[in-house]
TIVO-499964 format. One record per atom (N, C-alpha, C): residue in three letters; x, y, z. Coordinates in steps of 0.2 Angstrom, whole numbers, plus 5000, padded with zeros to 4 digits. Layout:
// residues N
alaXYZ
...
***
This chain:
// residues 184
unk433950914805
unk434550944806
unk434950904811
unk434750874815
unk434950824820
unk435350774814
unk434850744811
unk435150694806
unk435650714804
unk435650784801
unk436250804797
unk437050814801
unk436750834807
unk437350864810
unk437850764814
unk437150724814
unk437550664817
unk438150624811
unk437950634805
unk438350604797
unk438750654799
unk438950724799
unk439550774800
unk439850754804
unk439550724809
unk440050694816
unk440250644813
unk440050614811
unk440250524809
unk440850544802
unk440650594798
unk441150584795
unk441850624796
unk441750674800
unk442250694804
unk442750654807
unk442550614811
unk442650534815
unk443050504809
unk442750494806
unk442950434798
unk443650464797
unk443650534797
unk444050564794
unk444650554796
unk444550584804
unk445050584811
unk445350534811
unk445050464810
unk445150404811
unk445750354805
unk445350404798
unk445850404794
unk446550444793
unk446350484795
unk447150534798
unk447750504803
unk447250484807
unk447750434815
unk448050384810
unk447850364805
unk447850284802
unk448550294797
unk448250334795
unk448750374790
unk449450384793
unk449350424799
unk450050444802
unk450250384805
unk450150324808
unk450150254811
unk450550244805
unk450250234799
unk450650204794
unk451350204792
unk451150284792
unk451750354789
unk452450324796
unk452450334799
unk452750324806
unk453250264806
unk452650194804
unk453050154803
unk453350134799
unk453350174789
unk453650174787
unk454250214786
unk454050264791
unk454850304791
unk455150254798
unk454950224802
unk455450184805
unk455750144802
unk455350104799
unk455750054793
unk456150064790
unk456050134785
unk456650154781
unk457450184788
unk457150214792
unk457750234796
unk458050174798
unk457650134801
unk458050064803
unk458450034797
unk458150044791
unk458649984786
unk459250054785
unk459050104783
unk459550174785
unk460150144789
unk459950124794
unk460550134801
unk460950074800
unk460349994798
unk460849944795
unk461449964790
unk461149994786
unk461650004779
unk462050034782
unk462150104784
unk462650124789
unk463150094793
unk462950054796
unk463350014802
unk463649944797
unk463449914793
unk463649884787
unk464249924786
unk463949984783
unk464850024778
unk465250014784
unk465250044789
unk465550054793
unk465849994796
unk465849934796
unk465949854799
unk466249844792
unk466249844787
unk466649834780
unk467249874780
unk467049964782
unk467749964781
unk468249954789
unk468049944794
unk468549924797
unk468849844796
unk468249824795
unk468549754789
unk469449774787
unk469049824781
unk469549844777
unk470249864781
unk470249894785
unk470749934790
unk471349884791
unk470549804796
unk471049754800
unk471649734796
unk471449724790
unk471449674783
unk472149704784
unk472149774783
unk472849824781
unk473249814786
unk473049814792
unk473449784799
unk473749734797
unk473549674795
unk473649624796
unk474149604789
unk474249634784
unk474449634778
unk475149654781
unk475149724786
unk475849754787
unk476149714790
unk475649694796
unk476149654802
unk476449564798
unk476249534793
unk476449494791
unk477149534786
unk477249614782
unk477749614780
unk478349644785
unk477949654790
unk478549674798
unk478849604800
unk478449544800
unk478649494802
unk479149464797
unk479049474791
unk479449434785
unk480349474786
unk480149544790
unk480749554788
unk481249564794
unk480949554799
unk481249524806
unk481949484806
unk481949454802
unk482549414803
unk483049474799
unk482849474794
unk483449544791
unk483749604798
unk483049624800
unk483349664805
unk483649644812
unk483549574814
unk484049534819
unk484649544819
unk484649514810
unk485549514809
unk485949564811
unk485449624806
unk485749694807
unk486049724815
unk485449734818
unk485749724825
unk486149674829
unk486349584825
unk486949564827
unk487549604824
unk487549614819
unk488049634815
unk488349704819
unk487749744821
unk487949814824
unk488449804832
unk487849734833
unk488349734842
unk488949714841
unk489149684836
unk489749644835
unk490349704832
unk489949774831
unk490549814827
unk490749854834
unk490249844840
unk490549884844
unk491049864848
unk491549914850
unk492049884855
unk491949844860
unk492349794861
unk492249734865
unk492549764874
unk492049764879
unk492149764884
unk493049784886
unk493549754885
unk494149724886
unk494549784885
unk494249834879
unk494749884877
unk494449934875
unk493649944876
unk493349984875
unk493450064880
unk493650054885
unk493650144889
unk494450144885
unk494950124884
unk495450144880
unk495150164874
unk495050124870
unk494950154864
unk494450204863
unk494050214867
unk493550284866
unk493950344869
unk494250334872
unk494650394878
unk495250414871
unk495550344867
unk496150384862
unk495750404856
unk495050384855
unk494750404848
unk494650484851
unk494150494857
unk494150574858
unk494550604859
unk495250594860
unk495950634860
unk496050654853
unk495950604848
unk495950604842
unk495550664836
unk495050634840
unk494650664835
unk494650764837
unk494850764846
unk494750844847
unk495750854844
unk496050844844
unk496650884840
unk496750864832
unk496350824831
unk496250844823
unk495850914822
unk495250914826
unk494950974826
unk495351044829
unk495751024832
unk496351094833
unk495651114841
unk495651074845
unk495251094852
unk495851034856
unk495651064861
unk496051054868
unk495651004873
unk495650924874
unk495050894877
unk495250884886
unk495050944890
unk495150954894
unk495150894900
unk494550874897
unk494250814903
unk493750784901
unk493650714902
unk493050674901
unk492650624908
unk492250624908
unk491850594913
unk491650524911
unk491750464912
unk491350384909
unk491250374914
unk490250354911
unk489950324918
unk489650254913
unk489750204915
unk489250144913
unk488650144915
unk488550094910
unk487750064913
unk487449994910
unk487449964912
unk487349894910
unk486349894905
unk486549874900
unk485849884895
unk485349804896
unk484749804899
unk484549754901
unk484149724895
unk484449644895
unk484349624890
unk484749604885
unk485149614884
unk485649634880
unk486149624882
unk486849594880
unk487649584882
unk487849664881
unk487449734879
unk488049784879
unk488049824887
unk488549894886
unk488549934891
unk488549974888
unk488050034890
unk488050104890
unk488550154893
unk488750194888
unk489450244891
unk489250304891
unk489050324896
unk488850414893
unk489350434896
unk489650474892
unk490050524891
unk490150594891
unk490350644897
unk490550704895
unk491150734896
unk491350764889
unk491850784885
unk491750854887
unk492450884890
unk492550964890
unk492950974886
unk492950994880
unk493351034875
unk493351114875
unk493751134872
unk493951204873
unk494351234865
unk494151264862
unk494351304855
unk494051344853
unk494051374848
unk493851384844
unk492951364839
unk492651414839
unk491951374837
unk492251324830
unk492351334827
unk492651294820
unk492951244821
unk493251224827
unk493651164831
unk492951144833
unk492651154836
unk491951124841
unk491651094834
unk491351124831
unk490751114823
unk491451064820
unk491851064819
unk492251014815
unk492250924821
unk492450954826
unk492350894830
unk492050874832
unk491350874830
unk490650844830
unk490450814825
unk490750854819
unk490450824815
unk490850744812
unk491550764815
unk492050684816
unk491550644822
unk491350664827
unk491150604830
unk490450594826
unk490350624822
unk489650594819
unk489850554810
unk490450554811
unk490850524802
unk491150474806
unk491350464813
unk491750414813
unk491350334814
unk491650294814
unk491650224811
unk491150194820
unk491550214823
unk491050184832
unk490350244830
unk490250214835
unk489250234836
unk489350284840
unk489050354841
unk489150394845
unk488650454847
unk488150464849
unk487550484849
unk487850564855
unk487750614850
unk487650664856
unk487150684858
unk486950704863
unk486450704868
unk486450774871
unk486850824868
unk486750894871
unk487550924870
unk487650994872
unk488051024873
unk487951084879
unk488451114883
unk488451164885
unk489051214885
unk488851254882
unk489551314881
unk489451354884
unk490151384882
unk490451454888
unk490751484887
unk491051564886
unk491551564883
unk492051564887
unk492851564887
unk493451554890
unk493451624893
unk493751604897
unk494051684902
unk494651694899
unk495051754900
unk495751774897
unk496251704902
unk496251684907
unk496651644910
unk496551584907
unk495951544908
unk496051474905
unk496251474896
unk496151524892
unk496251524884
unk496251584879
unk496451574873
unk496451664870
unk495551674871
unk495751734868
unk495151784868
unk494551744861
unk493951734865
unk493451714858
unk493551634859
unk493851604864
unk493851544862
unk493151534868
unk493051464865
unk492251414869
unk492751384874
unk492351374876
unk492351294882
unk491751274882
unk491551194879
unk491251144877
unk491151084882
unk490651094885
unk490551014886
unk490050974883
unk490250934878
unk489850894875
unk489650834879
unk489050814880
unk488650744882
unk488350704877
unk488850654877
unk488650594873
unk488650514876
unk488250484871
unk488350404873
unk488650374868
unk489150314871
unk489050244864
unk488950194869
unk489150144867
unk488950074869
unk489450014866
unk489549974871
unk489949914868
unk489949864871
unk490249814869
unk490149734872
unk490349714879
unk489749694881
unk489949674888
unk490349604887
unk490549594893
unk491249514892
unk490549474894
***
């Protein structure tokens, strides 16, 4: 009985021994496969930002090709703006213009410069007090937005007229905008 129970131990052992060996095995075949797992992963993922830079690089050479197109453009623009010299006249007589074609009253305007760094232009911002009628205001916006100089508006503030300053239902308008033109 001795005998018997020491073979039961030993093949127990043999067993346990083959189990541990087994899982040893097992372990570092699943390590294996996860590690080639994680290269193949990392691979995709290093190819497609490959792919990405490639894209980058494809745009910024057709941004660059067309740089000088856009230079021009922006010569061209600086050149159509009024030249230092006559520029507060002729902004001062185009908004006279532009508000009594619209049938509005241009009360007052504020010009403040500013000199644009880097650049031969100056910044004019502009606040225009007009006074009419809503149809007069919306027509006179929309001339400074058809007219031939650069004119960006920046905001409005309305209000309506008191019986003293204008008839009944009329706006007072102060438009805030900018242009810009050639420094001397």
């Amino acid at each position: 009985m001795r005998e018997n129970f020491k073979i039961k131990k030993r093949i127990i052992i043999l067993l346990l021994v083959l189990l541990i060996g087994a899982d040893i095995a097992l372990g570092a075949y699943t390590w294996t496969l996860a590690s080639a797992q994680a290269a193949q992963q990392e691979m995709s993922l290093m190819m497609r930002n490959r792919d990405l830079l490639k894209k980058d690089i494809q745009r910024a050479r057709e941004i660059r090709s067309h740089i000088p197109a856009i230079q021009k453009d922006c010569d061209s623009f600086e050149q159509s703006l009024f030249p230092e010299s006559t520029a507060y006249s002729a902004i001062s007589a185009e908004l006279d213009s532009l508000a009594g074609k619209s049938g509005l009253h241009l009360d007052s305007r504020a010009l403040k410069p500013k000199a644009v760094k880097g650049h031969d232009l100056t910044e004019l911002d502009i606040d225009a007090q007009v006074s009419g009628d809503y149809r007069g205001v919306v027509r006179f916006l929309n001339s400074l937005q058809r007219s031939t100089n650069y004119y960006a508006v920046e905001g409005l503030t309305a209000r309506s007229q008191t019986r003293s300053q204008g008839p009944k239902g009329g706006l007072q308008v102060t438009v805030h905008l900018k242009t810009y033109f050639r420094a001397a």
